[in-house]
N, C-alpha and C positions, 0 to 999 in steps of 0.2 A: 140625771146624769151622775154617774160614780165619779167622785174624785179621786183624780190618781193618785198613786203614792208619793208620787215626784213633786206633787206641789206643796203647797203652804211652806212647812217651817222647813224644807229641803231647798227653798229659792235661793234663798239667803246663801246655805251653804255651796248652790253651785255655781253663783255668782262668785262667791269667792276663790271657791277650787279655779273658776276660768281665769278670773283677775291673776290669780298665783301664777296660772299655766302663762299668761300673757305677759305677766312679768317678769319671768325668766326667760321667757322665750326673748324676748324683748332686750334681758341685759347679752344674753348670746351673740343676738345681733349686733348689739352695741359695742361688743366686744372684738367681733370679725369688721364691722365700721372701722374703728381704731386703726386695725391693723394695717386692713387694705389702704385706708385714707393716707395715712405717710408713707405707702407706698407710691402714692403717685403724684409726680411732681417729674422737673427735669432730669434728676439723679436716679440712677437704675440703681432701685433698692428693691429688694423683695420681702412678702411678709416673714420670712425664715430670719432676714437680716433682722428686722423690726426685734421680734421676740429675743433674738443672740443678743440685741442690744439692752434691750430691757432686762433681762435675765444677767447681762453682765455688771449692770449698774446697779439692782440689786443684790448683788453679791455672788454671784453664777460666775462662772467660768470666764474666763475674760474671752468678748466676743472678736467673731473671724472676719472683722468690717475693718476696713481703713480707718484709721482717726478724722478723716473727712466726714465719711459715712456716716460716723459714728457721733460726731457733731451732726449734723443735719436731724438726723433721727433723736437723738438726747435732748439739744439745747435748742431745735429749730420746730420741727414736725410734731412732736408730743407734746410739748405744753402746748403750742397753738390747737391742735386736736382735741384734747383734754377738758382745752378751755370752751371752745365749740362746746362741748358737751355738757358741761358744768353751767354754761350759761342757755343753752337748749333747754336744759331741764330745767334751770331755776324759773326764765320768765313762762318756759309751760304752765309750773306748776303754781307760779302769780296770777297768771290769766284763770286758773279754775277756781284760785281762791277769792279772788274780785268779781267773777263771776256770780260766785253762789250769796256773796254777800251782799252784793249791790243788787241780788235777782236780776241782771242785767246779761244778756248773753251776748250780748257784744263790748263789754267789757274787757280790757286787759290791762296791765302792769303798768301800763305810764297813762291812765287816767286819773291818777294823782297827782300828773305835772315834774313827776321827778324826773323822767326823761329831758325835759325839758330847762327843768333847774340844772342838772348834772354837765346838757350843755353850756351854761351860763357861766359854771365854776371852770369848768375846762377851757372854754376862750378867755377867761378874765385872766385864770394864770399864762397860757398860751398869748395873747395878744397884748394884753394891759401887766403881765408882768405880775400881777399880785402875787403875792405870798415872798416875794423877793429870791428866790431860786430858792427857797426851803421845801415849798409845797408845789409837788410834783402837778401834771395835768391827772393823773386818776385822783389824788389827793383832791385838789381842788373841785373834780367832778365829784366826788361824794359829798364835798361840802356843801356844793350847789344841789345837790338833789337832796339834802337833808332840810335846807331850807327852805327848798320848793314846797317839801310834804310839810313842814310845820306850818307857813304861811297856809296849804291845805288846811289842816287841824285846825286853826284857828280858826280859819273864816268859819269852817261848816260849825264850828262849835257857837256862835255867836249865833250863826243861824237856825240853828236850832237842832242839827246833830243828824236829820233824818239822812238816808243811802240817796236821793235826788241831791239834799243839798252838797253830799261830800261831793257827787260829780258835778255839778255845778261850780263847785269850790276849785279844785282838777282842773276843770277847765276853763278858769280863770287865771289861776295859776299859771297853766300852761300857756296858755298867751301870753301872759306878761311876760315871762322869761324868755318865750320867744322872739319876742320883739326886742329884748334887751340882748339877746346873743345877736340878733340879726344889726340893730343897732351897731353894738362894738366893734363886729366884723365889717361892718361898710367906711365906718370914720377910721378904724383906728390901726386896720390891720391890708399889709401891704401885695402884691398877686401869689406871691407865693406862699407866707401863712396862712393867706384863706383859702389856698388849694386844701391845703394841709389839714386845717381846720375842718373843711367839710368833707374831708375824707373821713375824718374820724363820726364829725355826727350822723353819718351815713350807714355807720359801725364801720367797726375793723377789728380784725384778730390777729394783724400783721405784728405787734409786737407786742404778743400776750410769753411770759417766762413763767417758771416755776413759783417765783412768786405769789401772781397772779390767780394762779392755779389753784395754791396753798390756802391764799384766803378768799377765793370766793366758794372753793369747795366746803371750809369748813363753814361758812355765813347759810349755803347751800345747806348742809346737813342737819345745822342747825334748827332750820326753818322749817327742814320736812318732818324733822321730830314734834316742834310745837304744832303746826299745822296736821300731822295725824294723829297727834294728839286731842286734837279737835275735830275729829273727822265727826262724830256724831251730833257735834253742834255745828257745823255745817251743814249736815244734812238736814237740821231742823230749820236754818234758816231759808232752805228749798222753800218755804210752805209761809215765810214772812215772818217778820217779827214776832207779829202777835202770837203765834202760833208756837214760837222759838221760845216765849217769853213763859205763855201756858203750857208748854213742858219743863219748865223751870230753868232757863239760860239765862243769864246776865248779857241781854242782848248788848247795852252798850258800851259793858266792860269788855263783853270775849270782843265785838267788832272793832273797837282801840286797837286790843292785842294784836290781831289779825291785821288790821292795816298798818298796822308799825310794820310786823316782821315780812310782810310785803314789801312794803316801802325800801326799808331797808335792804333786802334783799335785792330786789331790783337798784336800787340805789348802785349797789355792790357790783353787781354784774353790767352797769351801765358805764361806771367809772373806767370798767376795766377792759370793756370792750365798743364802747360806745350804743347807740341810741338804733336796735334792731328790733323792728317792728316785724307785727303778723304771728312772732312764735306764739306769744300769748294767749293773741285773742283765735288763732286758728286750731292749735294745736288741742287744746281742750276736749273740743267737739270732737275733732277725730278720735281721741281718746273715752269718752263718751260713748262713742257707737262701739269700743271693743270690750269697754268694762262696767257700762252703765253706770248708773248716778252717784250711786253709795260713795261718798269717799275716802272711805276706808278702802277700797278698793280703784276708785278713782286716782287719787293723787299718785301713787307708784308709777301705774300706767302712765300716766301725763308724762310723768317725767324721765320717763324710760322714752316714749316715743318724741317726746322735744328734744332728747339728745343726738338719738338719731339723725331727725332730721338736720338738727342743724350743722353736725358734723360734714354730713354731705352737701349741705345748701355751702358750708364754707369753703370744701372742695374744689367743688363748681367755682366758687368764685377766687380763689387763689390760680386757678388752671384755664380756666374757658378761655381768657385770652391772653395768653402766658405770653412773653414775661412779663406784661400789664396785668395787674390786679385788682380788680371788682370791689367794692365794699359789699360785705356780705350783707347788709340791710335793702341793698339793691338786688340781693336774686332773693333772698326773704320775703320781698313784697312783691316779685316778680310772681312769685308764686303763690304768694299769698293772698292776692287782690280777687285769682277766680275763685281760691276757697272760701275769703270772704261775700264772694255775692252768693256762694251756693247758699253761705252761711243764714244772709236776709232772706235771699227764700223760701231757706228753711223754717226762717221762722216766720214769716208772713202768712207758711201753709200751715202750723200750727194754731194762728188765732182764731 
């Protein structure tokens, strides 16, 4: 049989041209998401207002909206959308990097327990008061989840360093801290801080600001520069260690780096939004079936299509039963529960 021209060293190249096409296509989307998404709510804004808005406050024209409007849309709607997006993308783009490194496909972002820690720090200052009113609840949730991960680091280090033991490690961790958030909240915290309390660990975007925005986008940007900066030693760890190690990778220097700027990141986007499962470990795979392995071409997509998603999943749950409000981690996993079993059957049919 003739080989066509299209194969060999042209795969490569049309993998990428596609990754590209599906990466712009993707921020487009992401872009009309934005728009539409503060569009709806109780206040009849339309997306004409949205852009007058934005365009005014970047320096345009002063826009043709009420100073109500114009508050809802600046100080209310866009950083909570924004932040949807920013943290869509970052725990996507955790789930594919835990993925390839632990060769685990059902891996994601808080199987190193900082979801968990993050809770821990966030009730101690919330309920037990620590940090004396200096150290805010996202404050204290990053502290709690930085802790989580190094008590992580430790243990697997002691144990001998391999991708079993770090989840092992994870998910010891993550018990432990679970039990001590669940602890605090039962002795120490009264019916209404522990509504409060488990709205948040539930996630919530209800009082995401500019700020917020400001530093998890740039922890966000950060992380996809080091992480695609490693795209091809990712793809060597597809194939294992040993394999990673005889194409000449510092497998357990780059896997440190690698689970820091995870950690951290997720860390990041946990504090600030609290504890929302599924983007992670679902988002990946889907992204997977539009741009294949490579990720070099991988990681864009991931994190194009986790922001999507979660912009809408936060929609849905600031609106489905208005004026009550959903913790977005509860239509996350509403949704995310049948993607995950397609997930094991996926992979049950591969072995």
């Amino acid at each position: 049989m003739t080989a066509s021209p299209l194969d060999g060293p042209a795969a490569p190249v049309r993998g990428a041209v596609a990754a590209l096409l599906w990466t712009v296509a993707g921020l487009a989307v992401l872009a009309v998401s934005v728009a539409v998404a503060i569009t709806i709510g109780p206040a009849d804004i339309g997306v004409a207002d949205v852009w007058s808005v934005v365009a005014a406050h970047l320096g345009g024209e002063a826009a043709e909206v009420s100073p109500i409007r114009d508050g809802i849309v600046w100080d209310l709607r866009l950083p909570r959308t924004l932040l949807a997006a920013v943290c869509g993308a970052g725990l996507a783009v955790c789930g594919a990097v835990m993925q390839s490194l632990l060769r685990n496909p059902l891996a994601d972002p808080f199987v190193l327990g900082v979801s968990s820690g993050a809770s821990t720090g966030a009730v101690a200052v919330v309920v037990l008061g620590v940090g004396g009113g200096v150290l805010s609840v996202t404050g204290g949730a990053f502290v709690g989840a930085v802790c989580s991960f190094a008590l992580v680091l430790l243990l697997s280090h002691t144990l001998g360093g391999s991708t079993d033991r770090v989840v092992l490690s994870g998910v010891a961790a993550m018990q432990l801290f679970s039990a001590l958030t669940s602890f605090v909240v039962m002795t120490a915290a009264d019916a209404e801080t522990t509504r409060g309390v488990l709205f948040w660990l539930l996630g919530s975007l209800g009082g995401a600001g500019w700020g917020d925005v400001g530093v998890c986008g740039a922890v966000l940007a950060a992380a996809l520069l080091i992480c695609g900066g490693h795209a091809r030693t990712l793809d060597a760890f597809a194939f294992g260690e040993d394999a990673a190690a005889a194409l000449g990778v510092a497998v357990a220097r780059t896997r440190l780096v690698l689970l820091c700027v995870t950690a951290l990141l997720t860390a990041a986007l946990v504090s600030a939004a609290g504890a929302i499962g599924f983007v992670g470990l679902v988002l990946p795979h889907a992204a997977r079936a539009l741009a294949g392995p490579g990720h070099a071409r991988l990681l864009p997509v991931t994190a194009v299509t986790g922001a999507v998603f979660l912009v809408w999943a936060d929609t849905l749950a600031r609106t489905v039963l208005d004026p009550q409000e959903v913790p977005v981690g509860v239509v996350t996993s509403l949704i995310g529960v049948p993607a995950f079993v397609l997930v094991l059957y996926r992979t049950r049919s591969t072995r």
